[in-house]
C-alpha positions in Angstrom: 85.8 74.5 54.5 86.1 72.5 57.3 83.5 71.8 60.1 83.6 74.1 63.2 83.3 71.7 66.2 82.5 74.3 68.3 80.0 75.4 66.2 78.5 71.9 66.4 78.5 71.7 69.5 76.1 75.6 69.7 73.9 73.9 67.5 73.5 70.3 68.4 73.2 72.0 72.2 70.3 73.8 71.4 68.1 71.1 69.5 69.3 69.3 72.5 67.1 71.9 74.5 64.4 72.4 72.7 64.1 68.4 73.1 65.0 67.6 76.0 63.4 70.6 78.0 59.6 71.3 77.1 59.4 73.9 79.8 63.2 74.6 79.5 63.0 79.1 79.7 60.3 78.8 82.1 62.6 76.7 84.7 65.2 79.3 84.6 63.2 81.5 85.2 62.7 81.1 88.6 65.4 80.8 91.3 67.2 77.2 91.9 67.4 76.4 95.1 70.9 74.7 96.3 71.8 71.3 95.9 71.8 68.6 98.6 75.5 67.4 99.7 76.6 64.9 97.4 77.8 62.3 98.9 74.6 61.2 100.6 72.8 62.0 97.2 74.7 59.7 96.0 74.2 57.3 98.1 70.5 56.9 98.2 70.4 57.4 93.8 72.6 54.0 94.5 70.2 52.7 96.1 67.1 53.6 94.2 69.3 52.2 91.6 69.7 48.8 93.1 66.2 48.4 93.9 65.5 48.9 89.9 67.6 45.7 89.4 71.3 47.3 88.7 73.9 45.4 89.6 76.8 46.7 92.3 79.9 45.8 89.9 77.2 48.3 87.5 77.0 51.0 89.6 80.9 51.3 91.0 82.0 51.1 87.3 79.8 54.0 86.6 79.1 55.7 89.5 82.6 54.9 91.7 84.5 57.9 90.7 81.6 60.0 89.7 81.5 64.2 90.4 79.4 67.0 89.2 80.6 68.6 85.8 80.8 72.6 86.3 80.2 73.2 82.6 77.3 71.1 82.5 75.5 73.6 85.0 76.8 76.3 82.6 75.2 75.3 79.7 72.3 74.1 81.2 71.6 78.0 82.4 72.8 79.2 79.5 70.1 80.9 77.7 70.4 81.8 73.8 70.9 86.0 73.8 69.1 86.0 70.8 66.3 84.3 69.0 66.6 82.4 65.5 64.8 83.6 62.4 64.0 81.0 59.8 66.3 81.9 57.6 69.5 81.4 60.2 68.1 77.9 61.5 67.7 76.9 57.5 71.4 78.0 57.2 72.8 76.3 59.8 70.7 73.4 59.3 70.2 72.9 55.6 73.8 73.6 53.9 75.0 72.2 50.4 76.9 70.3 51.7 74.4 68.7 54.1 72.3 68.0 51.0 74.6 66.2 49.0 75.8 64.0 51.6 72.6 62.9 52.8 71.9 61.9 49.0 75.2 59.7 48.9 73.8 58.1 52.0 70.4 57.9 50.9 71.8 55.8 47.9 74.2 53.9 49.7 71.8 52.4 52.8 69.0 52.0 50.4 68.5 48.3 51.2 68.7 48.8 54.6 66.1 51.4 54.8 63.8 49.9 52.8 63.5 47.2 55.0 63.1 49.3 58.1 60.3 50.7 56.1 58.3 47.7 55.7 58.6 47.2 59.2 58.0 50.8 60.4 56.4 52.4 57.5 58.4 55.6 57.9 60.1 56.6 54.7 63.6 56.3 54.0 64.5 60.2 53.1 62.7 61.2 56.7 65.4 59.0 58.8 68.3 60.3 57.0 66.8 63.6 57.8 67.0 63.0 61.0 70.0 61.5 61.0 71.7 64.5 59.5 70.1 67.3 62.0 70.7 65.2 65.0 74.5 64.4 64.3 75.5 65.3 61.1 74.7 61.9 59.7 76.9 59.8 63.3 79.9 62.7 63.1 79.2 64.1 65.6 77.3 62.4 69.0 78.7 64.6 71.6 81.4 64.5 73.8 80.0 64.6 77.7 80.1 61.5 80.0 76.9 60.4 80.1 76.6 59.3 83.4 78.5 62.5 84.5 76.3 65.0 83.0 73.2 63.1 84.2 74.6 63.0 87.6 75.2 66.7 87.7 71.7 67.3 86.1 70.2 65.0 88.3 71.8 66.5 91.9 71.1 70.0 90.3 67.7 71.4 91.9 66.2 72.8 88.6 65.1 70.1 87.1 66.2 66.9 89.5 62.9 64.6 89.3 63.5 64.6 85.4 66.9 63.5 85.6 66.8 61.3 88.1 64.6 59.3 86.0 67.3 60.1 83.1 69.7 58.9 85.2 68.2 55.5 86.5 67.3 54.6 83.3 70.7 54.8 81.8 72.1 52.8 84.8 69.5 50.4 83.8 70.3 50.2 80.1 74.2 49.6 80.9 73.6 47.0 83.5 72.0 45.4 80.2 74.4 46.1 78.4 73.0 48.0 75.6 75.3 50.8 76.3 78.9 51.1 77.6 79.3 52.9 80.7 82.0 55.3 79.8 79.3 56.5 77.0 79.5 59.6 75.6 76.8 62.3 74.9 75.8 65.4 74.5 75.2 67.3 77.6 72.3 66.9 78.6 72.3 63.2 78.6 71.0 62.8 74.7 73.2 59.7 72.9 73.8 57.8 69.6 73.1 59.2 66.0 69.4 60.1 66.7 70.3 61.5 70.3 68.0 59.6 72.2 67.4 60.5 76.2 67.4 57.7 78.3 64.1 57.0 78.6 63.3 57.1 74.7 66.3 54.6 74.4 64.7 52.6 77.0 61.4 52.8 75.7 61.7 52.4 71.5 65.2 51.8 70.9 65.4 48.4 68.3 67.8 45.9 68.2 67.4 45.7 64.5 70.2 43.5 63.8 69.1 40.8 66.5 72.8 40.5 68.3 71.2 41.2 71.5 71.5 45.0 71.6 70.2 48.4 70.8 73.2 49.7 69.7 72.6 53.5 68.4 76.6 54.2 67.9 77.9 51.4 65.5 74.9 49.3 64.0 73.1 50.8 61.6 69.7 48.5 61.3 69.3 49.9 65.1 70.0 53.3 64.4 67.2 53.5 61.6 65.2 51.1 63.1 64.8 52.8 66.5 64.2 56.0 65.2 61.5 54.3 62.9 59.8 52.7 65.7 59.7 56.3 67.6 58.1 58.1 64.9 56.0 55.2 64.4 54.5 54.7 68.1 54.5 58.7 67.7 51.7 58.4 65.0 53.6 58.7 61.6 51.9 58.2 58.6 53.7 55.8 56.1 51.9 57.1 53.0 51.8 61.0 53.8 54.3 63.5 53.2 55.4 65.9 56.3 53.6 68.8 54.2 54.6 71.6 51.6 55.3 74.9 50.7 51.9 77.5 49.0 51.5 80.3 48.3 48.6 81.9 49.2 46.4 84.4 47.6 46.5 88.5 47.9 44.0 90.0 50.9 44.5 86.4 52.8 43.0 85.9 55.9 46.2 85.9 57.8 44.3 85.0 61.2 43.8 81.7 59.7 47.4 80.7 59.9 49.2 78.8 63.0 48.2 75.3 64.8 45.5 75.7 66.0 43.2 76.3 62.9 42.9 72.9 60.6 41.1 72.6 57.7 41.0 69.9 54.9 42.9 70.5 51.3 39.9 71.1 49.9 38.8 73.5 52.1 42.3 75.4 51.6 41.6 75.3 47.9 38.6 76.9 48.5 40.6 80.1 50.0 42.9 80.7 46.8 45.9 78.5 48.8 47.9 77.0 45.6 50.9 75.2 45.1 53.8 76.9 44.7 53.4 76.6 40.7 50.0 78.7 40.8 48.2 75.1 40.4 45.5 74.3 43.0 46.1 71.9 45.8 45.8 68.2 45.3 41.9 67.2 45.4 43.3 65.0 48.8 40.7 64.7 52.3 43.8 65.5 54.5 43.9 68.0 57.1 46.1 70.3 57.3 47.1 73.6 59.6 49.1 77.0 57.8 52.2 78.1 59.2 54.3 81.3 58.4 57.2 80.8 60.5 59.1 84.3 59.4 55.7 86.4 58.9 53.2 87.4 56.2 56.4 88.5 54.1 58.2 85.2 54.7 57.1 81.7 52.9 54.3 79.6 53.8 53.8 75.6 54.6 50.9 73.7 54.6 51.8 70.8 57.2 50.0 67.9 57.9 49.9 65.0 60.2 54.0 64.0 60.0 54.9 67.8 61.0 52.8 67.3 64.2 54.9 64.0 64.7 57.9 65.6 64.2 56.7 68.1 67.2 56.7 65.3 69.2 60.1 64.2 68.4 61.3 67.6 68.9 58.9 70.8 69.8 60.9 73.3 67.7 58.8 74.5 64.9 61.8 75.7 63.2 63.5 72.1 63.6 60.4 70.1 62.3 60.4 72.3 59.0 63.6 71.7 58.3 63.2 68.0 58.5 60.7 68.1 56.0 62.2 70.6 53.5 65.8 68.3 54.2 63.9 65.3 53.5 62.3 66.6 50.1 65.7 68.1 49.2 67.3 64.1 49.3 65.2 63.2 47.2 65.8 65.8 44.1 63.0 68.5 45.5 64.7 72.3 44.9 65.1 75.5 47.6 62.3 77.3 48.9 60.2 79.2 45.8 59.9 82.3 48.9 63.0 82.7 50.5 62.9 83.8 54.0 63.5 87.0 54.6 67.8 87.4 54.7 67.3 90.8 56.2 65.0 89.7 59.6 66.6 90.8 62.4 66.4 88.8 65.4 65.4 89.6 68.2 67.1 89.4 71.6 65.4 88.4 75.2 65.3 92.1 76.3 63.9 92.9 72.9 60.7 89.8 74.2 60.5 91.0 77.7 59.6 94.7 76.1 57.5 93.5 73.9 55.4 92.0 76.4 55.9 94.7 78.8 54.2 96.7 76.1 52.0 94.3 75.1 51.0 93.9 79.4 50.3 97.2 79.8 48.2 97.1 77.2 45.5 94.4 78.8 46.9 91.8 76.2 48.6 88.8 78.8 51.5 87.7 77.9 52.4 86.5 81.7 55.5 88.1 83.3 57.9 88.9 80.8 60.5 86.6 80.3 61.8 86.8 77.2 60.9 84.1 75.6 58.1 83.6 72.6 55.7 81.3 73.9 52.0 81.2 72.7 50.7 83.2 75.1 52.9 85.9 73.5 52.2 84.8 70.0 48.4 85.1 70.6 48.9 88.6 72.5 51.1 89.8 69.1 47.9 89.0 67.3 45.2 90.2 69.3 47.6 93.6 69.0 48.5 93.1 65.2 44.4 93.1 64.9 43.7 96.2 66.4 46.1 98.4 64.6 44.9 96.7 61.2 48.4 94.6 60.9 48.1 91.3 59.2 47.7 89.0 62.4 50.8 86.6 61.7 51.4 86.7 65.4 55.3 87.1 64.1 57.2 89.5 66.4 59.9 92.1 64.9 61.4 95.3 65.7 59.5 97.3 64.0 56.0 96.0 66.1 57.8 97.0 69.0 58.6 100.4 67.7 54.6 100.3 66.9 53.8 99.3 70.3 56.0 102.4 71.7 54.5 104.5 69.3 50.6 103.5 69.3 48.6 105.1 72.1 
């Protein structure tokens, strides 16, 4: 079956959010004022731009004929209707076909990656991980103007100081010539095969092959290389895994799962946690925190050090477990031993902003509803889930908002 571009596009768009916007719900919620007239804008970017060292001939090639892109604005308030479950981001994400082609490249760059990995110390299967999620291993790298979306984003009131720095910084990197100016991108500014913004470019993009630039389209020793050097100055650990799936033991504590409770391996061992084969965990001093990203009913990951790295690249818990489980599948590891749930429904953003209505009203704060699961919300669905004797996952379904109608 052939690729759907425009399903592509969907999903590349929202990693793209979830990246490039930490605080991207909680800007729309609240009113945009109008944009400045552009002209003048422009003007004075220009010369903010010129002050930063670019070069006039730079800035008429890129900026001369330059507008605002409607449909930039459009996706950039266009909120997803409904949530993902685990088991939809693992579909779109981790497909057969995915799999085997990230194995054929695995093979097939070997050399290459080995070396980044004695420079970097980040292991081979992890890049081509990233490599696949980002752009389907270079297929697919988006198909915006660069400079145009940035422009747009960065004369837009929502989130201007951001992408004015976006937006300099790419002016910067083509007055270099690192990048062409007629670039293209996804639209919110993110380029090459690890979708770098402008400032990660600038700041830990590698010019691998030594020919003088950090090309992320065409040379592969900077492709692997910068993303390397990202993870690396992020705090990945060469010698450590990203984490794994357990299973954990009958009348668990489930209000020891999520981030913010860490505990060593042996500690785990201590509560009955077990690999997925029954065996107990390794004997290792590493820390580690439990996640059940589709509920008690769902699997369960113990995720160390990497995962929280992988945050950093991108703060979707969703995304970061799929790297890992893509990466262990390159290398010969087999399907999740729990399957998420197939039948989870999800759940839509007037489905959240009831749920923390109800959740309000009952003295657990979730902040004015807006729809989105944040972890205030998470922690209110647990304080609730507590009460009424429900194991405290802090996983939010229909049927706990039926509860919440239904309980006093």
């Amino acid at each position: 079956m052939k690729s759907n571009p425009l399903r592509r596009l969907l999903f590349c768009g929202l990693t793209a959010l979830v990246a490039v916007f930490p605080a991207f719900d909680q800007a729309l919620a609240k009113e945009v004022p109008p944009p400045p007239p552009f002209g003048p804008w422009l003007e004075n970017l220009k010369a903010d731009a010129v002050r930063r060292g670019v070069s006039a001939e730079t800035l008429n090639r890129a900026l001369g004929r330059i507008k605002p892109i409607p449909r930039v604005i459009e996706l950039d308030r266009r909120q997803p209707e409904f949530t993902l479950t685990l088991s939809s981001y693992f579909k779109k994400a981790i497909s057969t076909k995915r799999i085997e082609q990230g194995k054929v490249l695995l093979k097939r760059h070997a050399g290459l990656l080995s070396k980044v990995e004695a420079k970097f110390g980040v292991q081979p299967r992890f890049l081509v991980a990233f490599w696949g999620l980002e752009s389907n291993f270079g297929t697919y790298t988006g198909t915006f103007s660069v400079a145009g979306a940035l422009v747009t984003l960065a004369h837009d009131r929502r989130r201007a100081k951001f992408f004015r720095e976006q937006l300099l910084s790419v002016l910067e990197l083509m007055d270099k010539g690192h990048i062409p100016v007629d670039v293209k991108g996804s639209w919110a500014g993110a380029m090459g095969n690890h979708q770098f913004i402008p400032t990660t470019y600038k700041g830990y993009a590698v010019d691998f092959d030594s020919d003088g630039k950090r090309d992320l389209w065409g040379s592969l020793p900077d492709i692997f290389a910068s993303a390397a050097n990202y993870l690396s100055r992020s705090g990945w650990q060469g010698d450590k895994t990203w984490g794994r799936e357990v299973r954990i033991p009958a009348g668990f504590d489930i209000g020891l799962t999520g981030m913010s409770v860490r505990k060593r391996l042996i500690e785990w061992n201590k509560l009955g946690v077990r690999q997925t084969n029954g065996k107990p965990l390794p004997n290792a001093d590493i820390g580690a925190s439990l996640m059940v990203p589709a509920g008690y009913k769902g699997p369960a990951f113990l995720v160390y050090k990497n995962y929280r790295t992988i945050l950093v690249w991108n703060r979707s818990h969703l995304y970061a477990l799929a790297v890992g489980h893509l990466a262990d599948r390159l290398v010969g590891k087999g399907p999740l031993k729990t399957p998420p749930p197939v039948a989870d429904v999800p759940l839509s953003r007037a489905d959240i902003r009831a749920l923390q209505t109800l959740l309000n009203s009952r003295g657990l704060d979730t902040g004015a509803p807006d729809g989105v699961m944040g972890p205030k919300t998470r922690a209110a669905v647990r304080a609730f889930q507590k009460t009424t004797g429900l194991p405290p996952d802090g996983y939010a379904t229909k049927e706990l908002i039926m509860i919440l109608r239904e309980t006093p």
